[in-house]
C-alpha positions in Angstrom: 177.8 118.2 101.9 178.1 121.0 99.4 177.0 118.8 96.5 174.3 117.5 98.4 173.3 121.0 98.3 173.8 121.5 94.8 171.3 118.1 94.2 168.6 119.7 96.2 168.7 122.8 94.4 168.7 120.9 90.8 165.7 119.0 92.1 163.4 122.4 92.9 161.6 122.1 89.5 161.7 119.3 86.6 159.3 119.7 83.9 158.5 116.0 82.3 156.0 115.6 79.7 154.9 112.0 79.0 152.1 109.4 77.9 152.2 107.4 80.8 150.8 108.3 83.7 153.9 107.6 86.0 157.5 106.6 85.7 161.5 107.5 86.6 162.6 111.1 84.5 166.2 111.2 86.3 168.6 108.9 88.5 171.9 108.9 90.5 173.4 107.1 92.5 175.6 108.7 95.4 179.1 107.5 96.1 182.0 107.6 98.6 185.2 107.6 96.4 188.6 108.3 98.2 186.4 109.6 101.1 184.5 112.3 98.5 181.0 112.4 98.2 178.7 113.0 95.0 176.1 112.1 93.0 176.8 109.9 90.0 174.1 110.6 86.7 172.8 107.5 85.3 169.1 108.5 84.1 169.6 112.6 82.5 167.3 112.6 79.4 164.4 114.6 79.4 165.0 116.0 82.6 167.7 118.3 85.2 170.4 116.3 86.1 170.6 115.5 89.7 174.3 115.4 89.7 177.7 116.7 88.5 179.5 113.6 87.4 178.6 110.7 85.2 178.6 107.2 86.3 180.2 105.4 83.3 183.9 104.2 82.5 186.4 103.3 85.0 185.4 104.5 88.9 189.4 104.1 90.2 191.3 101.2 91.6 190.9 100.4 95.5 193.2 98.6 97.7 191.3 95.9 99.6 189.5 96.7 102.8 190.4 100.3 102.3 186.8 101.6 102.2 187.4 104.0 99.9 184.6 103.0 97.2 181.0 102.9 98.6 177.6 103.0 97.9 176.0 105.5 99.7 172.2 105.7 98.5 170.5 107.2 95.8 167.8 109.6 94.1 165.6 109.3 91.9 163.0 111.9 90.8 159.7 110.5 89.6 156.2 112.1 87.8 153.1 111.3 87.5 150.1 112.4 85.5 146.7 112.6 85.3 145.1 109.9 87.6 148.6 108.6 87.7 150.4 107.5 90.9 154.4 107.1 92.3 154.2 104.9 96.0 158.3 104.2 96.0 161.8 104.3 94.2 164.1 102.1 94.3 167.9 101.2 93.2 169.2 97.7 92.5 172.8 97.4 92.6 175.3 94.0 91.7 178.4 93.8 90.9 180.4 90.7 89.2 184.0 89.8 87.8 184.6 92.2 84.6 184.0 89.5 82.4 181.7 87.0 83.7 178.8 88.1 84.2 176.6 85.3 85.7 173.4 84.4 83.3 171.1 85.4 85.9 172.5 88.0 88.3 171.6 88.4 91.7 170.5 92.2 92.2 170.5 93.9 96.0 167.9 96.7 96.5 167.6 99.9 98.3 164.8 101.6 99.1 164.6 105.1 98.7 162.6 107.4 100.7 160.2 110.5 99.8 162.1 113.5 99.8 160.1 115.8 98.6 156.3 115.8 96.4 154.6 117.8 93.8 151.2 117.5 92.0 153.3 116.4 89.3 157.0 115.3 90.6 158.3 113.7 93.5 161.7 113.5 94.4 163.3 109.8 96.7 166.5 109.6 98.4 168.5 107.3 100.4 171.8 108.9 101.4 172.8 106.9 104.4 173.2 103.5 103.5 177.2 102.7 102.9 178.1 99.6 101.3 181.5 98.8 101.2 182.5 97.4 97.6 186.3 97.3 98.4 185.6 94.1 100.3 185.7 92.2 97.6 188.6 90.0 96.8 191.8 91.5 94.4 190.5 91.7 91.0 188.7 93.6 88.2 184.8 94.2 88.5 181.9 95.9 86.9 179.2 97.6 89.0 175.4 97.0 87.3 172.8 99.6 88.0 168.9 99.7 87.5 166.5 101.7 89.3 162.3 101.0 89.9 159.6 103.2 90.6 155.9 101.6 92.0 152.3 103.3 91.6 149.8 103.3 88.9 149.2 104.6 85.8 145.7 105.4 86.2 144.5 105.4 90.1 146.1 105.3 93.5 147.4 102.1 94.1 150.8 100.4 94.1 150.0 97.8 91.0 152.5 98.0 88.7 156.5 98.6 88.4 158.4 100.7 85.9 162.3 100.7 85.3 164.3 104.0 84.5 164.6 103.3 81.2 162.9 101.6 78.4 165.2 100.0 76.7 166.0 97.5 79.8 169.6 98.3 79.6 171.6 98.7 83.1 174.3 101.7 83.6 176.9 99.6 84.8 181.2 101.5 85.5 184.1 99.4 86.6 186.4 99.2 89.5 189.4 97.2 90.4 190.7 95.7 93.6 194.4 95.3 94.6 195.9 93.9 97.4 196.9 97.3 100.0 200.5 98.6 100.1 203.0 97.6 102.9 203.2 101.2 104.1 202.0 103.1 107.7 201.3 106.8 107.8 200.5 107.5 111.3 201.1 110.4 113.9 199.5 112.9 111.8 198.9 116.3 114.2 199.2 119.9 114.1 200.1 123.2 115.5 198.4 126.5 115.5 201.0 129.9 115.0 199.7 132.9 115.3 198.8 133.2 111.0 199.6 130.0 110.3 199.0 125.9 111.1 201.9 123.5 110.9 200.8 120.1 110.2 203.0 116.9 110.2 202.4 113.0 109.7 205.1 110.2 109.7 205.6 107.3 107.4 207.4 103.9 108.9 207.3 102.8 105.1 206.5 105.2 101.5 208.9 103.4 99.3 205.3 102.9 97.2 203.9 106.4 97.7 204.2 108.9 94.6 203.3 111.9 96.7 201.3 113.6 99.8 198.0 115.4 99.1 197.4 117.3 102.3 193.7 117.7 102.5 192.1 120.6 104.7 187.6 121.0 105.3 185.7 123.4 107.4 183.5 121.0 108.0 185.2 117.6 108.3 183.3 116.4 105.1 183.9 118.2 102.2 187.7 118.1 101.8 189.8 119.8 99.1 193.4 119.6 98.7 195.5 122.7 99.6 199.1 121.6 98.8 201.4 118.2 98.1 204.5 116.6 99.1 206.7 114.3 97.7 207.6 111.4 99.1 210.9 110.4 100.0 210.1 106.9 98.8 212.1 105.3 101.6 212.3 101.8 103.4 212.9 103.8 106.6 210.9 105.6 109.0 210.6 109.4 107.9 208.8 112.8 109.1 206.8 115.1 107.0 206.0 118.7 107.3 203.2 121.3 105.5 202.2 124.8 106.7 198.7 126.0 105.9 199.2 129.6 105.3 195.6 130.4 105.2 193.8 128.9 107.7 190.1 130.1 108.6 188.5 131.3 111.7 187.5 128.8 114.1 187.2 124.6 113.5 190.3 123.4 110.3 190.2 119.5 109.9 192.7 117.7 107.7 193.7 115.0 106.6 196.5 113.6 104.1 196.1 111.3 101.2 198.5 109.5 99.9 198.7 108.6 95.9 200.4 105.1 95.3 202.2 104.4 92.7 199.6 101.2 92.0 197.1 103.7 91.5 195.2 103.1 94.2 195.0 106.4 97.7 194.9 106.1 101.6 193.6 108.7 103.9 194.6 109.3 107.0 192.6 109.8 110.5 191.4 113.5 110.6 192.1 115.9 113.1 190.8 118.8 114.0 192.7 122.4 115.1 191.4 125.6 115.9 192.6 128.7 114.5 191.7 131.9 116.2 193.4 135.5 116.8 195.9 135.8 119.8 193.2 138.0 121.6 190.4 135.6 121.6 192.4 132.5 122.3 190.8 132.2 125.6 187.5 132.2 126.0 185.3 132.3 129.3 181.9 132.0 130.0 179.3 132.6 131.7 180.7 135.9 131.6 179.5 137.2 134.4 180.4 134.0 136.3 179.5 131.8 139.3 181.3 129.7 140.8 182.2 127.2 138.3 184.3 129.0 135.7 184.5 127.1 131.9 187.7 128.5 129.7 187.4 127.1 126.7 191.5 126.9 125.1 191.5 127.6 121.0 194.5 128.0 118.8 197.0 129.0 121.7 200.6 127.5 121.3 201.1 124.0 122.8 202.5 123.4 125.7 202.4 123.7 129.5 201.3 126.6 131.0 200.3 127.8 134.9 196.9 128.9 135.3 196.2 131.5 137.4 193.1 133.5 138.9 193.8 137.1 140.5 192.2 139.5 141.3 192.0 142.9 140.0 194.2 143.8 142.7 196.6 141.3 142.0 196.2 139.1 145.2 196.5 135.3 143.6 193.3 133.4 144.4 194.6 130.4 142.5 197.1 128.5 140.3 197.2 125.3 138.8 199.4 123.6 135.9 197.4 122.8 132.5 199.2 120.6 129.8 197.6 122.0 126.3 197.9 119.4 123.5 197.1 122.1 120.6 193.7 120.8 119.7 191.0 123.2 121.0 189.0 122.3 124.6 187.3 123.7 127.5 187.9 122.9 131.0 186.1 123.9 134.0 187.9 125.5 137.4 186.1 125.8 140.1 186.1 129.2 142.3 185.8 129.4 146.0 182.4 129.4 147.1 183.5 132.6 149.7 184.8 134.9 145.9 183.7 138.3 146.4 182.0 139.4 143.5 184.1 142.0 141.1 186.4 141.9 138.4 189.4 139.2 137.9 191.7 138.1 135.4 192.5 134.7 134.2 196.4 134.3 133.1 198.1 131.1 131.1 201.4 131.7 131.4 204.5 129.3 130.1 208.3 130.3 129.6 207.4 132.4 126.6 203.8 132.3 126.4 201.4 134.6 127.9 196.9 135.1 127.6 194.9 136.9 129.7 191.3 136.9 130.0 189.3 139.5 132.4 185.6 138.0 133.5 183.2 138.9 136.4 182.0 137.4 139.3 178.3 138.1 140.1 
């Protein structure tokens, strides 16, 4: 969400100076391409743009059904002066065969809600409201924008409506549909080293892929690409293999995207692995505990191991197998009820493997 951030830090003061006593001094509308969020300009004269990119030209070609071109929502900053009034905003959105567009098009709306309100400018937003323009059928298109603001130019009601801008031209960008590739990337999963994370994936098909854009977030939104494979462009099923030599402390989601060589991307599921140091790798708590003890299993090495509860004078109060799958967890053992109360040490053990954890029993 970082550039949802930077759109509510551009919106923290617009200065609009005009006749009128309300009307629309900026638009955007916020899009989902390739799994990417942002804010596309439409309306910038006069006022702070809301965005970073420009809605205009050619958006990217999309295989069908892939979901990877939405329309998420929407903002709109408004003003009003003097006795002047703003009660809602508004996008209208259709989109058409580049082309042939129809004589009287039919627009869909959405309604944007109050985000934020001045004496003199209000801000409306609908972020959460995907619709899915890669359903349409294989073929070229043009997506038409307007937006609308309601209120009055001289008291409080709702009366009249005013577009974004006055010449009554529409912001409208293309977009293509093709038919999806006969390609599978699947098994995508990772393992966490001690300074590092090995990722891997498998293809059953890439003969169409160009290359691999691996594709790492701390936040399993905001994704940037850290590195790129080539593909082996094969008919056959093949394995493929990236470490991430810089991985941060705690939560790492990735993903990979593959580029096709019709121009159109996929994405992958995401996944998520934890990357801590060796010596925090097991964490307990409560800490001092009761009976029920929850060790929560981050960025240790997968495998099985034998968990074990001694005590501190090394009399074995448990054991019990635990198959790690390399994505982080918690799991609860219970303690006998009759556990003096002291100091005790958790070990995970395996043929080469070896944490230790001391906690407390109160």
């Amino acid at each position: 969400m970082k550039k949802f951030l930077l759109f509510c830090l551009s919106l923290s003061a617009i200065a609009f100076n005009a006749v009128a006593g309300f009307g629309i001094s900026s638009s955007a509308v916020y899009l989902n391409l390739n799994g990417s969020l942002g804010y596309y300009n439409t309306k910038t004269s006069g006022s702070t743009p809301l965005g970073v990119e420009s809605f205009a030209g050619k958006l990217g070609v999309f295989a069908n059904n892939s979901g990877n071109l939405k329309i998420m929502g929407a903002a709109v900053s408004t003003f009003k002066t003097g006795g002047g009034n703003v009660c809602s905003g508004t996008l209208y959105y259709t989109v058409y065969l580049k082309g042939n567009r129809p004589a009287t098009p039919v627009f869909a709306s959405v309604e944007l809600s109050l985000y934020s309100s001045g004496t003199t400018n209000q801000q409306w937003l609908n972020t959460n409201n995907p619709i899915d323009l890669t359903t349409y059928p294989v073929g070229d298109y043009l997506l038409e924008l307007y937006y609308v603001a309601s209120g009055n130019d001289i008291n409080g009601n709702c009366s009249e409506t005013k577009l974004d801008n006055g010449t009554g031209t529409d912001y409208i960008a293309s977009f293509s549909i093709t038919n999806p590739l006969a390609l599978s990337i699947s098994g995508l999963s990772g393992i966490v080293y001690d300074a590092s994370v090995a990722i891997k994936w498998s293809a059953q098909s890439d003969r169409d892929i160009l290359v691999y854009e691996v594709q790492k977030s701390e936040n399993g939104l905001d994704f940037t690409t850290i590195g790129t494979v080539n593909s082996k462009q094969s008919s056959t099923p093949d394995n493929y293999y990236f470490t991430d030599l810089a991985p941060v402390i705690g939560a790492n989601y990735y993903r990979i995207k593959s580029d096709n060589n019709d121009g159109t991307i996929n994405l992958t599921n995401i996944i998520r692995l934890y990357f801590v140091t060796v010596e925090n790798s097991v964490l307990i708590y409560p800490n001092p505990s009761g009976n029920v003890l929850t060790v929560r299993l981050a960025g240790i090495y997968k495998n099985n191991y034998q968990l074990s509860i001694l005590s501190s004078s090394g009399q074995t109060i448990l054991s019990t197998p635990e198959i790690y799958d390399g994505i982080d967890k918690s799991i609860n053992v219970n303690l006998p009820t009759t556990l003096p109360k002291g100091i005790y040490w958790l070990f995970l053990i395996d043929k080469s493997q070896f944490y230790k954890q001391a906690f407390m029993v109160k």
